[in-house]
Structure formats: structure tokens, C-alpha cells
BAMARTI-723828 format. One record per residue (C-alpha): x, y, z; residue number from 0; residue in three letters. Coordinates in steps of 0.2 Angstrom, whole numbers, plus 2048, in hexadecimal, padded with zeros to 3 digits. Each point is the difference from the previous one (the first is absolute). Example, Ala and Ser with C-alpha at 12.3 -4.5 7.8 and 13.67 -1.06 7.14 Angstrom:
// residues 2
c1 = 83E&c2 = 7EA&c3 = 827&resi = 0&resn = ALA .
c1 = 806&c2 = 811&c3 = 7FD&resi = 1&resn = SER .
END
This chain:
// residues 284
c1 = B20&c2 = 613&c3 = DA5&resi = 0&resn = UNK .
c1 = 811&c2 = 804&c3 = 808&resi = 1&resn = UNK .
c1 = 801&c2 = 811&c3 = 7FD&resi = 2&resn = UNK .
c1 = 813&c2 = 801&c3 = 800&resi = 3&resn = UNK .
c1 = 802&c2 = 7F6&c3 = 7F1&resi = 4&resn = UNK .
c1 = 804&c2 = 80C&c3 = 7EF&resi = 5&resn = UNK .
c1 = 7EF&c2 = 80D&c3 = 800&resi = 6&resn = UNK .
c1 = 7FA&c2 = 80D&c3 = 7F4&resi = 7&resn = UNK .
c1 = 7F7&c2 = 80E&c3 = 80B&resi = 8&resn = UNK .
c1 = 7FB&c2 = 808&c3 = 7F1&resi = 9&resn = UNK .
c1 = 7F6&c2 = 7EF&c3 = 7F9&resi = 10&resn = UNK .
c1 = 7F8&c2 = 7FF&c3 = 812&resi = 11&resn = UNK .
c1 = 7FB&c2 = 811&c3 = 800&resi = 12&resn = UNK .
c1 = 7F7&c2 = 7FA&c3 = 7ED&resi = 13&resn = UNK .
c1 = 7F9&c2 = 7F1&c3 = 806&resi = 14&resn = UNK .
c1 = 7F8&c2 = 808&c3 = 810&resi = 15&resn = UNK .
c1 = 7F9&c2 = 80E&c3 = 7F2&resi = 16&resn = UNK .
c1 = 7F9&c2 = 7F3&c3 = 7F3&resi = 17&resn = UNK .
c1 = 7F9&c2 = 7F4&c3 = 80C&resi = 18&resn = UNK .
c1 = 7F6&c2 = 80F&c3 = 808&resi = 19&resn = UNK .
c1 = 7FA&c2 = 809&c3 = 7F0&resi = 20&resn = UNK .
c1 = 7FB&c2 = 7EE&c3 = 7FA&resi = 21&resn = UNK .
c1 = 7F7&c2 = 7FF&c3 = 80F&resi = 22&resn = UNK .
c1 = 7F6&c2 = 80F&c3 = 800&resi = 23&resn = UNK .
c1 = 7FC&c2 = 7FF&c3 = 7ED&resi = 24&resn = UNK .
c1 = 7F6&c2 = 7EF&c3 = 807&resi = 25&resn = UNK .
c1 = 7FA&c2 = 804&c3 = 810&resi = 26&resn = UNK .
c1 = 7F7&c2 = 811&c3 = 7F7&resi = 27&resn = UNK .
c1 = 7F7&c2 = 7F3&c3 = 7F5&resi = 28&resn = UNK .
c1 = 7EF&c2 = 800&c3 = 805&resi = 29&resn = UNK .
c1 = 802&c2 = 806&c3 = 80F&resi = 30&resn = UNK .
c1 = 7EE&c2 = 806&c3 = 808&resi = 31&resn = UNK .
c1 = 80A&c2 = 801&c3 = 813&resi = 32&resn = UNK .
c1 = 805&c2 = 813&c3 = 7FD&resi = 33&resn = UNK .
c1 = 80E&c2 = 7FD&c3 = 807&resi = 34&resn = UNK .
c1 = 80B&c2 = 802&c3 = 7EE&resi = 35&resn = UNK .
c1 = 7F5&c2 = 811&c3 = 7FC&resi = 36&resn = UNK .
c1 = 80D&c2 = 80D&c3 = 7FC&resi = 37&resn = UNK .
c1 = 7FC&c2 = 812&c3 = 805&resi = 38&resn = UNK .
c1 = 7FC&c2 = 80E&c3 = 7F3&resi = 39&resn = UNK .
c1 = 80D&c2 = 80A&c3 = 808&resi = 40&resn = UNK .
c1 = 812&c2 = 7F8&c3 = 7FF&resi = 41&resn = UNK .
c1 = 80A&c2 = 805&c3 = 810&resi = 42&resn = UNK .
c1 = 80F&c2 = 7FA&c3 = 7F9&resi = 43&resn = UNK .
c1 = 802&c2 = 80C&c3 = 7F2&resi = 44&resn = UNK .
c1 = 812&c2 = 80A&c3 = 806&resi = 45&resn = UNK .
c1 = 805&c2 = 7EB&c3 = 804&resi = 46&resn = UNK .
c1 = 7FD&c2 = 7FC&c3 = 7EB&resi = 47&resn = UNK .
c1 = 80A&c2 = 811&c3 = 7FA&resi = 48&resn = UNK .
c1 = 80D&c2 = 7FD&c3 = 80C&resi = 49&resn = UNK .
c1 = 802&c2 = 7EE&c3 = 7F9&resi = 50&resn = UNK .
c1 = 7FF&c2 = 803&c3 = 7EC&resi = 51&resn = UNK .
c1 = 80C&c2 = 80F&c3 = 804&resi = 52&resn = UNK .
c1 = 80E&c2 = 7F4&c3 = 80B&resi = 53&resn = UNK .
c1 = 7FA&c2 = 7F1&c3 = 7F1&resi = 54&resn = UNK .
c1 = 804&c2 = 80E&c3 = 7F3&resi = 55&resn = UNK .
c1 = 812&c2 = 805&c3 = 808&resi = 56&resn = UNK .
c1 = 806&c2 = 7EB&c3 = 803&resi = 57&resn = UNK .
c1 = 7FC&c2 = 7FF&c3 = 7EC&resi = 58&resn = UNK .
c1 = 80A&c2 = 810&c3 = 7FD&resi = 59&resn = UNK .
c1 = 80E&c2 = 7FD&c3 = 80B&resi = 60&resn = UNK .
c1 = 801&c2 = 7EC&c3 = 7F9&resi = 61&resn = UNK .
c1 = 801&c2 = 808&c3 = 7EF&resi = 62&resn = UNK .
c1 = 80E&c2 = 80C&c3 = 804&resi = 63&resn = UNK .
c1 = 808&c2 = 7F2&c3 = 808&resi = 64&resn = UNK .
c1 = 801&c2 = 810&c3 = 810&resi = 65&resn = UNK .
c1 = 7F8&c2 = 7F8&c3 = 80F&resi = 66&resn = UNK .
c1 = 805&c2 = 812&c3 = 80A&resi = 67&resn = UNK .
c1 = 7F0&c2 = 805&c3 = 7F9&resi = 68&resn = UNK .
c1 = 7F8&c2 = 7F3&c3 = 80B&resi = 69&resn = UNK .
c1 = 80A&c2 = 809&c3 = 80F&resi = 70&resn = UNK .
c1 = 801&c2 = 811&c3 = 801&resi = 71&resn = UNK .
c1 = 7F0&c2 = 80B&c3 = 807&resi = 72&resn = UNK .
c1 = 7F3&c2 = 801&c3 = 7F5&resi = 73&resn = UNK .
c1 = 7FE&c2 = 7ED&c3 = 801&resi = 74&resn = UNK .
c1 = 7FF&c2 = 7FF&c3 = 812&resi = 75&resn = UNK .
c1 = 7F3&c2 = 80C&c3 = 800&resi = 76&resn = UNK .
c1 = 7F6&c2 = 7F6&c3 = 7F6&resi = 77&resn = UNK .
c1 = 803&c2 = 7EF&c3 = 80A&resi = 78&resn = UNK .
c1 = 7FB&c2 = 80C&c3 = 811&resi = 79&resn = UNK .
c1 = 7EE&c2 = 803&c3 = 7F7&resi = 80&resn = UNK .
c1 = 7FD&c2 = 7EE&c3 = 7FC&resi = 81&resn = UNK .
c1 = 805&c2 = 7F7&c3 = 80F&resi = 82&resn = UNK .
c1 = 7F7&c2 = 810&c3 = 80B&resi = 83&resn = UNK .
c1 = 7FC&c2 = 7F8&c3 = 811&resi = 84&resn = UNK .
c1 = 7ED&c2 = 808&c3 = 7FF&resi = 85&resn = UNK .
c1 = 7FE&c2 = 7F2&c3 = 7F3&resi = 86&resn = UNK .
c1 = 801&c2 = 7F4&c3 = 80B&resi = 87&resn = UNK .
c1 = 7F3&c2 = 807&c3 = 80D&resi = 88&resn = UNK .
c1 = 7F6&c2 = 802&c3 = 7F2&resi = 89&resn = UNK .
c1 = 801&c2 = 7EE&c3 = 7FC&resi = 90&resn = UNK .
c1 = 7F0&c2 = 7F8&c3 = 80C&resi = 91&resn = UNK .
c1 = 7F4&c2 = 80E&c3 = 7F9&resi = 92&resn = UNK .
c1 = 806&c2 = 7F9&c3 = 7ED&resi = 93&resn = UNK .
c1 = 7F6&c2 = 7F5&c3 = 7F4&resi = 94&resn = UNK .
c1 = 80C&c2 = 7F0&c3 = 7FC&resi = 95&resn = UNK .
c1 = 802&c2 = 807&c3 = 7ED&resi = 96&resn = UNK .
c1 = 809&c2 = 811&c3 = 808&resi = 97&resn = UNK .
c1 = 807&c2 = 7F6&c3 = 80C&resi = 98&resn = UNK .
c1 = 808&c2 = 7F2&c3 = 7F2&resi = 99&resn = UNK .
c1 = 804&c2 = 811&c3 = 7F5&resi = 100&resn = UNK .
c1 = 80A&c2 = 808&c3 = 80F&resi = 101&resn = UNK .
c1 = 80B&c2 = 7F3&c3 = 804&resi = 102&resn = UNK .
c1 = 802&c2 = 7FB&c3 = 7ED&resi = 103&resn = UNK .
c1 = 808&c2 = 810&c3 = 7FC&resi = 104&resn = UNK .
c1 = 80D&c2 = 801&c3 = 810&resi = 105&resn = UNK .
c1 = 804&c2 = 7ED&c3 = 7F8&resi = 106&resn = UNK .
c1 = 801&c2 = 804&c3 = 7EF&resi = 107&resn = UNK .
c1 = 80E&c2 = 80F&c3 = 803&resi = 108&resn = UNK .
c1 = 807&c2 = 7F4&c3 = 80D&resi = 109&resn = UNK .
c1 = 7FF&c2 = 7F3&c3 = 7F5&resi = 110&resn = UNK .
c1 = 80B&c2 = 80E&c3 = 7F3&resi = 111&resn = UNK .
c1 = 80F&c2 = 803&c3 = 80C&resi = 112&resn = UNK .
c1 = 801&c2 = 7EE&c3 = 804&resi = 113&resn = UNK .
c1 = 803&c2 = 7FC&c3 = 7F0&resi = 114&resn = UNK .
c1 = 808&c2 = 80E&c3 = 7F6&resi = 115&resn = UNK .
c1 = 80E&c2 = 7FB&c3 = 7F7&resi = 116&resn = UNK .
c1 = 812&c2 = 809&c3 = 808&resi = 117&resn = UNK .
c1 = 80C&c2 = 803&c3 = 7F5&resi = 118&resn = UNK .
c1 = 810&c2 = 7F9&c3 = 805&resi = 119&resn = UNK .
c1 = 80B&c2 = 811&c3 = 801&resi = 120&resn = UNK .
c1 = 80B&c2 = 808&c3 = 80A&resi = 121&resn = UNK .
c1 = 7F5&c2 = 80E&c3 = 806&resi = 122&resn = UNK .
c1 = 7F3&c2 = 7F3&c3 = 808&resi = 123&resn = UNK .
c1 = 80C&c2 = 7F4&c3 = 806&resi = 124&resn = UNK .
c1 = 807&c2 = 810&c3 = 80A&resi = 125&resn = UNK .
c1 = 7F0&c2 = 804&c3 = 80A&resi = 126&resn = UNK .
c1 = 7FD&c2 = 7EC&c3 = 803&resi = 127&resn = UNK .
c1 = 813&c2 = 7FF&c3 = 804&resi = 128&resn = UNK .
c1 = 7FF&c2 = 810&c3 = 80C&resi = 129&resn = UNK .
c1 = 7F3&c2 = 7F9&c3 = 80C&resi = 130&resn = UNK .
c1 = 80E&c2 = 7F6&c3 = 805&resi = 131&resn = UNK .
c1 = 7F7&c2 = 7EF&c3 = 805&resi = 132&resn = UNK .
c1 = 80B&c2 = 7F2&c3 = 7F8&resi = 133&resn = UNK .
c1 = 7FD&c2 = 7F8&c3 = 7F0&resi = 134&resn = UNK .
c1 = 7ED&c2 = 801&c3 = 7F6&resi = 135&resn = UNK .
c1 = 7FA&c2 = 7F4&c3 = 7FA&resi = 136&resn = UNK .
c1 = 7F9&c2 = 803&c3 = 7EC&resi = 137&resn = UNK .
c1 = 7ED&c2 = 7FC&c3 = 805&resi = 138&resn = UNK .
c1 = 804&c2 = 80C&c3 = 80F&resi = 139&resn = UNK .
c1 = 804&c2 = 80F&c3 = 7F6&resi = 140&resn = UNK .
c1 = 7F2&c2 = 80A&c3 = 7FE&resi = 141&resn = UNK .
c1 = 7FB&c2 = 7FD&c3 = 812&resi = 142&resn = UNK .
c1 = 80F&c2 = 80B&c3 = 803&resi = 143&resn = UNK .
c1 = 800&c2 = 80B&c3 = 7F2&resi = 144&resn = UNK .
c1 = 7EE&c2 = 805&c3 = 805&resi = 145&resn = UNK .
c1 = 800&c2 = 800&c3 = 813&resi = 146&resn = UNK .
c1 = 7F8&c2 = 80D&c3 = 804&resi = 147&resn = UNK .
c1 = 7F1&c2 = 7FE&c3 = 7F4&resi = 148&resn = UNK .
c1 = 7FF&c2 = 7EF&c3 = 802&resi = 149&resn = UNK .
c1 = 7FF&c2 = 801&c3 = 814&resi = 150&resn = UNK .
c1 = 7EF&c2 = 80C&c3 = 7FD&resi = 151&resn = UNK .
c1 = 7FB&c2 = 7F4&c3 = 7F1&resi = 152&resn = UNK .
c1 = 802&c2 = 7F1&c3 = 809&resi = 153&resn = UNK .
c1 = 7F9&c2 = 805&c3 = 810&resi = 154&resn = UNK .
c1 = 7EF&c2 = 808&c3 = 7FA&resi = 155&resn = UNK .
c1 = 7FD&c2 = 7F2&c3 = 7F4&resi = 156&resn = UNK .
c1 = 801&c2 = 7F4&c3 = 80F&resi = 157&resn = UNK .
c1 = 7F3&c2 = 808&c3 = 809&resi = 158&resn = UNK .
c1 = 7F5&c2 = 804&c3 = 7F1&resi = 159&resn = UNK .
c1 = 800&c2 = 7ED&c3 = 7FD&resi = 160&resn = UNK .
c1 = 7FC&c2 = 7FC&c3 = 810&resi = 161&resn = UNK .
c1 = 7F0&c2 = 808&c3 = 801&resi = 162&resn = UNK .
c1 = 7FA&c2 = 7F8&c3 = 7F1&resi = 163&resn = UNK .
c1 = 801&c2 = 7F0&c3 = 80A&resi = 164&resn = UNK .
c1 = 7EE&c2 = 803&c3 = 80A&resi = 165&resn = UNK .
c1 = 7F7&c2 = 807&c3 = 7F7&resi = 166&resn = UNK .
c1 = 805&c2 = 7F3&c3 = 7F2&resi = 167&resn = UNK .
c1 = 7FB&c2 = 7F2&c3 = 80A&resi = 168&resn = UNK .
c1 = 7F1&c2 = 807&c3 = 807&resi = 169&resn = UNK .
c1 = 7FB&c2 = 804&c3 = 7ED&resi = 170&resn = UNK .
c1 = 800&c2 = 7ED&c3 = 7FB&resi = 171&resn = UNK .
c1 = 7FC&c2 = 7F9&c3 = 812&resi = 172&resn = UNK .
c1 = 7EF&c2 = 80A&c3 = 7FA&resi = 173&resn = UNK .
c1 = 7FC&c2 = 7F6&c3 = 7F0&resi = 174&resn = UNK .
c1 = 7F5&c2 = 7F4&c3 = 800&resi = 175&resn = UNK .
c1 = 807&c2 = 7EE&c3 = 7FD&resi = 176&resn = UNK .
c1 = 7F9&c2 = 801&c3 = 7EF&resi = 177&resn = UNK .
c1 = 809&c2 = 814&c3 = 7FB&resi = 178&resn = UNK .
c1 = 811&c2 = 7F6&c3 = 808&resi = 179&resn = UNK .
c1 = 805&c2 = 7FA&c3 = 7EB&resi = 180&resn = UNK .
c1 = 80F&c2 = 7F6&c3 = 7FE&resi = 181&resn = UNK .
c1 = 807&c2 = 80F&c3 = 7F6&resi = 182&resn = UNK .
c1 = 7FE&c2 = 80B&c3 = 810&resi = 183&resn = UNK .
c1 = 809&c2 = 7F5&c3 = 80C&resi = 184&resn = UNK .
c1 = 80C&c2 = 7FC&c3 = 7F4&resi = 185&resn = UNK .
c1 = 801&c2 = 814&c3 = 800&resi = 186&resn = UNK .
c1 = 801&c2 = 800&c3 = 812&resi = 187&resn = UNK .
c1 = 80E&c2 = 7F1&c3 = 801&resi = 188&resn = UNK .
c1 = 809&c2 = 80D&c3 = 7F3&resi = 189&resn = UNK .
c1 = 7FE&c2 = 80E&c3 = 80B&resi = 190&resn = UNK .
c1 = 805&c2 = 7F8&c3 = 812&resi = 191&resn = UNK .
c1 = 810&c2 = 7F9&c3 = 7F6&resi = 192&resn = UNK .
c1 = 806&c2 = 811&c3 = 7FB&resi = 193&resn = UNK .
c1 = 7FB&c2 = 807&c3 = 811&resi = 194&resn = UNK .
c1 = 809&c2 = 7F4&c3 = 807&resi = 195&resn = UNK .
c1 = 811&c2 = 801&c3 = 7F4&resi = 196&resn = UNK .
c1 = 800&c2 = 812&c3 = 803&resi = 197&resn = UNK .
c1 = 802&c2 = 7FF&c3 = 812&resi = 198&resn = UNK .
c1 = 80D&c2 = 7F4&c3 = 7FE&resi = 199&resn = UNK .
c1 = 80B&c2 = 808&c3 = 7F3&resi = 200&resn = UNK .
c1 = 7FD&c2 = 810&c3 = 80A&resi = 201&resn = UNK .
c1 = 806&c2 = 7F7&c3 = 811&resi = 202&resn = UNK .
c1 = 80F&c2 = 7F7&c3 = 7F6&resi = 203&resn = UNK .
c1 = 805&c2 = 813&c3 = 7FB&resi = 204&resn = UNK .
c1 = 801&c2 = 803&c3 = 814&resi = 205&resn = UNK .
c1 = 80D&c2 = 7F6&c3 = 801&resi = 206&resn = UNK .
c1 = 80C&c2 = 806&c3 = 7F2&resi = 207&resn = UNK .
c1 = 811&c2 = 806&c3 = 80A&resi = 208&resn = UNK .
c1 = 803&c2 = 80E&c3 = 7F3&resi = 209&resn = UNK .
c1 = 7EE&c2 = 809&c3 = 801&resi = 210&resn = UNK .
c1 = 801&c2 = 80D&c3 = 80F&resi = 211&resn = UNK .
c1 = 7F9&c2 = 7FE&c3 = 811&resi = 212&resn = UNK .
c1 = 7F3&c2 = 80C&c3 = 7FC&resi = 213&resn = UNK .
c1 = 7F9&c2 = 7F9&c3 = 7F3&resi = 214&resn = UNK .
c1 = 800&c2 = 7F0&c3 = 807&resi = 215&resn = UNK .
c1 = 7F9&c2 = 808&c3 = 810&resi = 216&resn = UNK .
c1 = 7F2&c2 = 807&c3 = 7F6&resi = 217&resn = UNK .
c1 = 7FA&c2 = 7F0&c3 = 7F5&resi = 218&resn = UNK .
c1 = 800&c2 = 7F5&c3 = 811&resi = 219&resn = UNK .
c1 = 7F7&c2 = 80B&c3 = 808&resi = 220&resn = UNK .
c1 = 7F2&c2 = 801&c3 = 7F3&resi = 221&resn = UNK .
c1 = 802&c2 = 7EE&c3 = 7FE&resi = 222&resn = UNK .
c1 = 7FD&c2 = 7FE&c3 = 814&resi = 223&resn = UNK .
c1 = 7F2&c2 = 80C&c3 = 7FF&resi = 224&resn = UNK .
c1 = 7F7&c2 = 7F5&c3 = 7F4&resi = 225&resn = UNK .
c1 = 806&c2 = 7EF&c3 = 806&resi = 226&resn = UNK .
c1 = 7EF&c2 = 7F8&c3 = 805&resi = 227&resn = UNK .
c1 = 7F5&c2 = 807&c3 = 7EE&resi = 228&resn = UNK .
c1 = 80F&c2 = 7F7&c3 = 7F4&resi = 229&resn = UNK .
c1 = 801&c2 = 7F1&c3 = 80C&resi = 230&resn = UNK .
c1 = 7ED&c2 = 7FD&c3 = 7FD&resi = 231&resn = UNK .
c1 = 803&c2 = 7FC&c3 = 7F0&resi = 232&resn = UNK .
c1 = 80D&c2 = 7F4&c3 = 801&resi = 233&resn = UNK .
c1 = 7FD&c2 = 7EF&c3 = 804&resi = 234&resn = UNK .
c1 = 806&c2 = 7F5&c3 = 810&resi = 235&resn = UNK .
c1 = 80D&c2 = 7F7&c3 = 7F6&resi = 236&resn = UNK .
c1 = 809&c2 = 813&c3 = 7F9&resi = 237&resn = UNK .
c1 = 7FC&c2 = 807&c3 = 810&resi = 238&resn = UNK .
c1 = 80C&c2 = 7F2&c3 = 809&resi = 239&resn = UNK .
c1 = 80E&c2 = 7FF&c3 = 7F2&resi = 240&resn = UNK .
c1 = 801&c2 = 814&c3 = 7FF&resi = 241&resn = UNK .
c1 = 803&c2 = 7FF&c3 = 812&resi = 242&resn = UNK .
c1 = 80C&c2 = 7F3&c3 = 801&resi = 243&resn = UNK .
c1 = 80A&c2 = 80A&c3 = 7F3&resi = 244&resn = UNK .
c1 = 800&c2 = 80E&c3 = 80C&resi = 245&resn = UNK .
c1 = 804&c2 = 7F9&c3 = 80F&resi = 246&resn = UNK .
c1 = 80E&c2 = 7F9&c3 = 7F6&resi = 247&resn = UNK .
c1 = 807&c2 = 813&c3 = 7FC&resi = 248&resn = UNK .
c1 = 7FA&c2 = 809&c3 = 810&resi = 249&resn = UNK .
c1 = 812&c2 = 804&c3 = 805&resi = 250&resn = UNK .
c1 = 804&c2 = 808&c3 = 7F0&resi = 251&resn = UNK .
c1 = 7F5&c2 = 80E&c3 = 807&resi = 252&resn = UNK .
c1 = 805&c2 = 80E&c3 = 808&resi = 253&resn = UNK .
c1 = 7F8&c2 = 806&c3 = 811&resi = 254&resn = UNK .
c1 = 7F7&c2 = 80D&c3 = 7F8&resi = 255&resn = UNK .
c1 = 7F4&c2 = 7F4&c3 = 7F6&resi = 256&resn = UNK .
c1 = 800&c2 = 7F3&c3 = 80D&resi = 257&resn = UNK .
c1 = 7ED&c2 = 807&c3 = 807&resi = 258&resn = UNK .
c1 = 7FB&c2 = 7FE&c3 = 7EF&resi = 259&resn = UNK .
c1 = 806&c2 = 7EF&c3 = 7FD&resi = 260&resn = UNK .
c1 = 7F6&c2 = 7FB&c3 = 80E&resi = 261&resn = UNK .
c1 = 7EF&c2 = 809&c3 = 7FA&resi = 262&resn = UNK .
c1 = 803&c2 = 7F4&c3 = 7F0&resi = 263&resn = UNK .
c1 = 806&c2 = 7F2&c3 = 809&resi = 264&resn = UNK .
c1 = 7EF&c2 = 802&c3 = 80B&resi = 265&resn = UNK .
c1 = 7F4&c2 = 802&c3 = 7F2&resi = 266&resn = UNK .
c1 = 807&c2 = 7F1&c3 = 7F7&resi = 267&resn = UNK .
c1 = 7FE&c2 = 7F4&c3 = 811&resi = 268&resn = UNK .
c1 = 7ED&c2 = 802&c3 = 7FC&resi = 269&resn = UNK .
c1 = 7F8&c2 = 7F0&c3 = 7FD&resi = 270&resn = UNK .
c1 = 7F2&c2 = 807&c3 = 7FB&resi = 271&resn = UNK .
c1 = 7F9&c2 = 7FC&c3 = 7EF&resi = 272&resn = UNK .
c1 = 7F5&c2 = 80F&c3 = 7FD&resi = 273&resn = UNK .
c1 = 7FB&c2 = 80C&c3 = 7F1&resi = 274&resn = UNK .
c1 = 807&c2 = 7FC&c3 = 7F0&resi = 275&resn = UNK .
c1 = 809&c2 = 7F2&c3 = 809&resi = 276&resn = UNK .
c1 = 7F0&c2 = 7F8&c3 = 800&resi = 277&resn = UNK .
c1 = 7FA&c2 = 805&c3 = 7F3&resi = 278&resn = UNK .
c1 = 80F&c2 = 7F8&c3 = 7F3&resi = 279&resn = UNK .
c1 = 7FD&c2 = 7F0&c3 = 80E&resi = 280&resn = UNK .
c1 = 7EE&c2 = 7FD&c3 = 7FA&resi = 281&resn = UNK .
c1 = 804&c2 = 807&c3 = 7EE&resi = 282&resn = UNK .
c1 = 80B&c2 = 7F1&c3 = 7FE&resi = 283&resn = UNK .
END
């Protein structure tokens, strides 16, 4: 897991995404908790138009080969109502399929700038050339390209995951030993995998030299907010090689991120094996 090696933020993004919504299709199965009851109402409604409209402009501006269209207002506007902050207040008060469906579609469109294809001419390398940080890496591309939606993206799906985290764990920690299949813990293995990938790749990214202070400020900070939910799901032995990479790269920090580097660096010090920690322990 050295999460400076070659990434694909986009395939993290998937992962996290499939290994969820495979989770919840199993979970559901059954289930006589009530904890996977969906409402009759669905808070989320403004969320899901704002997501098949941004969903919608990524396939219109990949066929026009025109990712402008991904930048000028209309877009942001749509990226403001589906990473709203009210969202996340709302999350404790949400059954775990709304809760799965809101962070799925912030990872989905997320999922699309990560990985929409560039084109290699002269009016995108200008505006990646004006920001005027030093060479960019191919992979890096978009992450500049797409700053400032990916800063709100990236941030808000962070957080979104994180409070999957609890009530996930408290969800199987409820099952009886018998309702505990080997298709739901190989579920929950899946899931804890992408959660744990994504908060990697999404660390790895605050380290890139040719992103912005801002946005590196902003992903840390939502990464430091939600250190101790995401480290409960990683075992001792990533929680110690994470670390170690970090300590390694501290001084490539600047100050301003430093407090948030030692939030992480705290969290991942937990010996602790709680949570879905334990849980994948006695699953395997």
C-alpha cells in the first residue's frame, strides 16, 4: 500500500463506490434489524437531479471533446447542490440505503472528473501551464484542470464516506453470528478495502506539488476531521505502513497542513483493533 507509487484516483473512487453498493445490496438481504428500511420520503431528491444533470454534462462535454463545459457556472452550481453541507448534518438521522445513495452520487461525479479524458490541446495546456506550478504529471492533469470542482468533490465525499463507517459497523456488529454469511463479510472486506484505498489515494493527492495550497488545505482538513472513523477500518499492519510512509514525507509539507498531518498521524498510532477492524480479524 505505498500510496506514492503510480495511482488512479478515479479507479479508487470506483472501488470505494462498487464495494459499498455491493455491500448494501447484501446487507438489505433479509434484514429484520430495520436498520436498512428506507424512508417513503426521499430527502435526497435535489442531491439525485443535481447528479444525472452534472452526469449528463461530463457525457456531453467528453463527446464535444470541450471540457470548458465542465468549468464554467452552470456546472459549479450543480456541484454546490450535491455536495450541500446540510447533507451531511443530515447524515446521523439517515437510513444506510440513503446514506450509501448520497455518498454514491458525490463518488460517481467525482469518480467522472477524475477520470475524464483531457484532450491534449493548446487551450488546456494553457490553463494547466498558467497556474504556474512546475511540470504535471499526465495522471495529475485533471486534478488541475479541475481544481476547483474537485477540491468541493473531494472534500464532501471524504466526509460522506466517513459517516458510513459507524453506522456500517454497528449494522453487522448487530447480526447474529448466523445472519454474518461469508458473502456479507466478504462484502464488508470489499467495502473496508475501498474505504481504506480512497483515503489513501485522497492523502497521496495532498501531497501533489502542482495542486494549490487550497485545495490541498481543504482535502486534509476533511481527511483530519475524519481520521479516527477511516482508521477503524484499517488493520494494525496498514495502519503502521501508512504511517511510516508518512513520517517519511512530513517535510514535504508546508506549515499550513502540518496540524493536519498530526490529527492523521495521531489517529493512525491507535492500536486499537476495533470496528470493522475486528470484525474482517474474526472474518478471517
Amino acid at each position: 500500500m505505498n500510496i506514492w507509487s503510480k495511482f488512479t484516483p478515479s479507479m479508487c473512487v470506483i472501488l470505494a463506490t462498487v464495494g459499498l453498493l455491493m455491500l448494501a445490496s447484501q446487507v438489505q438481504a433479509n434484514d429484520n434489524t430495520g436498520l436498512m428500511t428506507i424512508e417513503p420520503y426521499n430527502p435526497l431528491s435535489e442531491q439525485h437531479q443535481a447528479k444525472v444533470q452534472l452526469l449528463a454534462l461530463l457525457q456531453q462535454a467528453q463527446h464535444r471533446q470541450d471540457p470548458k463545459i465542465l468549468t464554467q457556472q452552470e456546472a459549479m452550481v450543480m456541484i454546490v447542490e450535491l455536495t450541500q453541507p446540510k447533507l451531511l448534518a443530515q447524515a446521523s438521522s439517515l437510513k444506510l440505503p440513503r446514506l450509501f445513495e448520497m455518498c454514491d452520487a458525490a463518488m460517481e461525479v467525482s469518480s467522472g472528473f477524475l477520470g475524464y479524458e483531457l484532450p491534449l490541446n493548446d487551450d488546456v495546456n494553457t490553463v494547466i501551464s498558467a497556474l504556474g506550478r512546475g511540470e504535471v504529471a499526465a495522471e495529475d492533469r485533471n486534478f488541475l484542470y479541475f481544481e476547483a470542482q474537485l477540491q468541493r468533490l473531494q472534500s464532501f465525499t471524504t466526509r460522506c464516506l466517513a459517516e458510513q463507517i459507524s453506522p456500517l459497523t454497528a449494522f453487522v456488529e448487530s447480526l447474529p453470528q448466523t445472519a454474518r454469511t461469508s458473502t456479507r463479510m466478504s462484502g464488508l472486506s470489499k467495502a473496508s478495502a475501498g474505504i481504506t484505498q480512497l483515503f489513501v489515494s485522497t492523502l497521496a493527492a495532498a501531497f501533489l506539488p502542482s495542486v494549490s495550497i487550497s485545495y490541498r488545505e481543504s482535502i486534509m482538513m476533511a481527511l483530519a476531521d475524519s481520521a479516527d472513523e477511516f482508521v477503524s477500518s484499517m488493520s494494525l499492519a496498514q495502519r503502521q505502513q501508512l504511517l511510516e510512509q508518512l513520517n517519511q514525507r512530513q517535510s514535504q509539507l508546508v506549515p499550513e497542513l502540518q496540524p493536519y498531518y498530526l490529527t492523521i498521524k495521531k489517529a493512525l498510532t491507535n492500536q486499537q483493533c476495533v470496528g470493522i477492524c475486528a470484525l474482517n480479524t474474526t472474518a478471517n
